[in-house]
N, C-alpha and C positions, 0 to 999 in steps of 0.2 A: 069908559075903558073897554076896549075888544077882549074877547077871547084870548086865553090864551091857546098859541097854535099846538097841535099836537102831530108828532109823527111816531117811528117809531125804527131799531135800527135795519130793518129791510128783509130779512129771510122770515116766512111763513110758513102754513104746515101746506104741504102737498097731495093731492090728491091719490088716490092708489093707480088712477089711469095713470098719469104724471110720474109715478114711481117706477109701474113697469117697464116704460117707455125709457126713461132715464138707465135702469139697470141693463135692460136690454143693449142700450149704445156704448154702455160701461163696461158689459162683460162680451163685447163681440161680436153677439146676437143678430141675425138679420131682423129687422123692423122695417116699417113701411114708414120712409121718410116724408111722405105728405099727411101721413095719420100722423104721424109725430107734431109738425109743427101746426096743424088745426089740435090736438090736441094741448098744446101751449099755448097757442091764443087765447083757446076758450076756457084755459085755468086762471090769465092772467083777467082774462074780464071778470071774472067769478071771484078774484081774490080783490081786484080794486072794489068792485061792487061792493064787497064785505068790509072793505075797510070804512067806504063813505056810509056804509048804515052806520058804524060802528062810531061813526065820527071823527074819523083820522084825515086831518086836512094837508097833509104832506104826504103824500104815499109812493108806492115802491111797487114793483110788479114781483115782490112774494119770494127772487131769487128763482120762481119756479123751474128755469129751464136746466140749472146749474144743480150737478151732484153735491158740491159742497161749496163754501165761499172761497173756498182758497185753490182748492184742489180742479175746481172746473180749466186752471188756466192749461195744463195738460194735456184737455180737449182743441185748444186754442192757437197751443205757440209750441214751433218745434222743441226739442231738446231734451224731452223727457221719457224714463221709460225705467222697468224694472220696478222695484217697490224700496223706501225709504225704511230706514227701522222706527219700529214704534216708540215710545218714552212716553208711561204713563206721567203725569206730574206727581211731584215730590211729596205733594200731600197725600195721594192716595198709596204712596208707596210709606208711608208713616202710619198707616192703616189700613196693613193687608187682608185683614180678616171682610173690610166694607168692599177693598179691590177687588178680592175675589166675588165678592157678591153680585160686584158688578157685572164681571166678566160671564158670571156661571147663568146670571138674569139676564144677559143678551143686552149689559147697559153700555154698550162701546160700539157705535157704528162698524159697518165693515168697506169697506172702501179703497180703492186704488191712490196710493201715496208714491210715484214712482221717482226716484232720484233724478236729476237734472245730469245728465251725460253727453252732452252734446251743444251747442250755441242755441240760444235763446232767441227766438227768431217767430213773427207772425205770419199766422195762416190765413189771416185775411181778417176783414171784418164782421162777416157774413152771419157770422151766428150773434155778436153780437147787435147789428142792425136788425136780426128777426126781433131781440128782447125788445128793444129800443120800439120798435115799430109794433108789439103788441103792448106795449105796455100806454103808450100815446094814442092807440087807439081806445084802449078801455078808460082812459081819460075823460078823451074827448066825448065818448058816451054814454059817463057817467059824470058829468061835467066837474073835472080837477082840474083844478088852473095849476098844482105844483107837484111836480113830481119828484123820485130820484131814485138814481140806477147805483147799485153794487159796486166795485171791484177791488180783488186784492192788490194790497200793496207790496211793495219788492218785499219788506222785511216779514210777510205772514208768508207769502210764497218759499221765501229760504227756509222760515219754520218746519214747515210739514212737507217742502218737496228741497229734498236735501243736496249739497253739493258734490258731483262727486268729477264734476268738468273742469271748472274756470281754478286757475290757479290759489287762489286765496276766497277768503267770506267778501272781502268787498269789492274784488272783481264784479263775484255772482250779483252783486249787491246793486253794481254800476251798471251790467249787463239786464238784471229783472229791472231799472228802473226806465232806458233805454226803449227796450222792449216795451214796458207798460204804457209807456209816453202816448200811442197813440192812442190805446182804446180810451184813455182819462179823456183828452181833449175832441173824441169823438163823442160820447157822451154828453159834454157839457155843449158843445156844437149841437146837439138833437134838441137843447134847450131843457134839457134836464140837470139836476143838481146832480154832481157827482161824490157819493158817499165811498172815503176807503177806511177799509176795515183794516185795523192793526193792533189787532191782541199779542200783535210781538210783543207790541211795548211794555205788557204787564206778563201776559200769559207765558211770556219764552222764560221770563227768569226762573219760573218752577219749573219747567220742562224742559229745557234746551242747556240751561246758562247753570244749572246749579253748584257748578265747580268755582264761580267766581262771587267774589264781596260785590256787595248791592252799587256800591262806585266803580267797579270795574262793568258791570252789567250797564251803570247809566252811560256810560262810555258805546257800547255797543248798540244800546237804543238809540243815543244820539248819532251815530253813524246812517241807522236805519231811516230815521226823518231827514237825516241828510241824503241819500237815496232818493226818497218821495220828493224834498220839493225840489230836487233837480228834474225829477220824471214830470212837475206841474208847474214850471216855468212859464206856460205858455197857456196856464188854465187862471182864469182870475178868481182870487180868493174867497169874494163873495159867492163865488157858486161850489163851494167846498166843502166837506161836513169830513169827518175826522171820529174816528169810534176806538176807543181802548176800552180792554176787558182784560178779566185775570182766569176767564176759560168758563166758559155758558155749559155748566153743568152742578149738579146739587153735590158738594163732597166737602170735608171740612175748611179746606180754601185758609187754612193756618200757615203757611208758606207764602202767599200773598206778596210780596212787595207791596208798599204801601202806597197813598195816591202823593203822599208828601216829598216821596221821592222822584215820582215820576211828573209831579207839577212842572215845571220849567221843561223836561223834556215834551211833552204835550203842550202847552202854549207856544211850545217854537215851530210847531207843524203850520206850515202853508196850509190854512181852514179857518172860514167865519164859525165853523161852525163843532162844537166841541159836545161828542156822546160819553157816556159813560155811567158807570154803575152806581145808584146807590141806594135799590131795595135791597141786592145781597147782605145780609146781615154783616158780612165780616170787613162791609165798607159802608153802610147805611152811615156809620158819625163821620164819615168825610168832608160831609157837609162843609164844616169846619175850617176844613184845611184853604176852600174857595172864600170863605168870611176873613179867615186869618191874612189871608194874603189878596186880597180884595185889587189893593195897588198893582199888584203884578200880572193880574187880570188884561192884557190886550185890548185898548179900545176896540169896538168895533166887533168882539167876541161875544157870539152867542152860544150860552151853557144849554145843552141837550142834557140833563138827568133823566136817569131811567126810574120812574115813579114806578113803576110795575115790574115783578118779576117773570124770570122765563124760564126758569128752573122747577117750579110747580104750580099745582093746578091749585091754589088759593088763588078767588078771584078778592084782589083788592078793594075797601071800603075807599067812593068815588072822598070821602072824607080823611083818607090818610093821603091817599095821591095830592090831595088837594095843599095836605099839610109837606107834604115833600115838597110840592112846587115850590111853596112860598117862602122857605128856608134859602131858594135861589132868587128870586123875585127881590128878597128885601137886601142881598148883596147888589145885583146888578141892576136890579129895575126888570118893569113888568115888560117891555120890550124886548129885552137880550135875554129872555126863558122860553123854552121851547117844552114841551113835556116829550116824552120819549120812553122809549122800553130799554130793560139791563142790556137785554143782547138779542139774538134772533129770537122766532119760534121756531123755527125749520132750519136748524143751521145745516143737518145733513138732511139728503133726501131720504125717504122712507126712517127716518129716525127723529125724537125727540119725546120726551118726557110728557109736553102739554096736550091736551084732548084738543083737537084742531078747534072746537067749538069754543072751548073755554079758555083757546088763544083770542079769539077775538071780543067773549066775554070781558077779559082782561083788558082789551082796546075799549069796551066803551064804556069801560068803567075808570082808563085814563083819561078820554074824553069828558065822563063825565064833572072827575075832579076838576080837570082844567075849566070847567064852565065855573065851579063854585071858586075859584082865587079870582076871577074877572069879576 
């Protein structure tokens, strides 16, 4: 019996080079745009290199060029401009005393979120061919046969870069998935996997949605996947991967939607390939809900669980990862599991909780669980 494969959902920690360069282009700054992109090659070599010690046999080039996963599309596609207002989620605002702590500890990135004012339109594909083309290079010379590239989806773009142009939420909705159409089918065209990130589907209902009942919310989520696979019509399934989250940070996460309600929403997503959390403590027994419902399970669907956390710096026993896996292994079989991480390392640049070392400590110690279920 093989290995099981291990990957992980794609943002890593960033170098400080990598950080200044990013802020600089973030905040206006003149930079030297050939320092910029050898400086991005040679973070992305440096981050694939780190993954293959680490044992990570599906890898990602780290998000490194990208301020954050949702918010880079602002660098990318007309339309955007001013700043979005902020909305802590519902649970931190249920315990203001931790909120403020966060706030007063510098525990809230800072960042350009600018409202969507104008039509949604691409600038080309240039910066994403630079990712593309560094991230295939440290591939091929650190010998990966599989790779896969980032990007957001319409409904995580409406999240955090708000509407304040297109007539209604599913105009914007019609409009971001239009738009995103090319960069998905560019991607999987370079012969990389295309992974989209969509913590709407969990993470908006505590932050965005809180006015409405959990059936009124799956309504809106289901809208949002209806978005997506109209933007991946023309991407084939199997090169697919699909990540929901309820928000890649440590806080009591008791507002949650749960995964039982978001099941059906999630297996309808156009994707082989299905991420999601379940070292967070406040979804670790969800297990469950994929054994309970086993039949409803899509042939041809492979469960990515995230056997390691990304919210702190405990490096996981390769003997509990080991025991996460298998919890999936014995609903769907040792083929259709993939081992995986909760959420990013590096979701914003220059911000994240993990010690960059003891991000990837944490990668070969998924690695290494995944060698003891084979």
């Amino acid at each position: 019996m093989s290995k099981i494969a291990t990957t992980h959902v794609g943002s890593l920690p960033r170098t400080q080079k990598v950080v200044d360069f990013i802020f600089a282009r973030e905040n206006g700054e003149a930079y030297d745009k050939a320092a910029f992109d050898a400086a991005m090659a040679e973070a992305v070599d440096e981050t694939v290199r780190r993954q293959v010690e680490a044992g990570v046999d599906i890898v990602s080039d780290g998000e490194t060029s990208k301020i954050s996963y949702a918010t880079y599309v602002k660098d990318r596609y007309t339309g955007f401009d001013g700043d979005s207002p902020r909305n802590a989620p519902a649970d931190l605002k249920q315990f203001p005393g931790f909120l403020k702590r966060l706030a007063d500890d510098g525990g809230t990135p800072k960042y350009a979120r600018p409202m969507c004012v104008g039509e949604v339109k691409s600038k080309g594909q240039g910066e994403l061919q630079a990712d593309i083309a560094n991230l295939k290079a440290a591939m091929a010379k650190h010998g990966v046969e599989r790779g896969f590239m980032n990007a957001a989806s319409p409904g995580v773009i409406s999240l955090f870069l708000q509407n304040a142009h297109y007539p209604t939420r599913e105009a914007y909705l019609a409009a971001l998935a239009d738009a995103m159409k090319e960069e998905y089918e560019t991607i999987v065209a370079s012969g990389l996997d295309l992974q989209l990130d969509c913590p709407d589907l969990a993470l908006s209902r505590h932050m965005l949605f809180t006015d409405l009942s959990d059936e009124e919310f799956l309504k809106v989520a289901a809208s949002h996947v209806e978005a997506l696979n109209h933007a991946l019509q023309n991407v084939p399934e199997e090169k697919i991967r699909i990540h929901i989250c309820w928000g890649n940070y440590e806080g009591p996460h008791v507002c949650d939607i749960p995964m039982a309600k978001m099941f059906d929403t999630l297996m309808s997503a156009k994707a082989r390939y299905v991420l999601f959390e379940t070292s967070n403590p406040r979804h670790g027994h969800e297990w469950t809900v994929f054994r309970d419902r086993k039949s409803d399970i899509p042939d041809g669907k492979v469960l990515v669980p995230g056997v390691v956390d990304t919210t702190t710096n405990f490096v996981e026993h390769p003997e509990l990862v080991a025991q996460r896996i298998a919890r999936f292994t014995d609903i769907v079989g040792h083929e259709r599991v993939i081992a995986g991480s909760d959420c990013g390392f590096g979701t914003f640049a220059g911000f994240g909780t993990i010690d960059p070392d003891i991000a990837y400590a944490k990668l070969a110690a998924l690695s290494e669980g995944a060698a003891l279920v084979s």
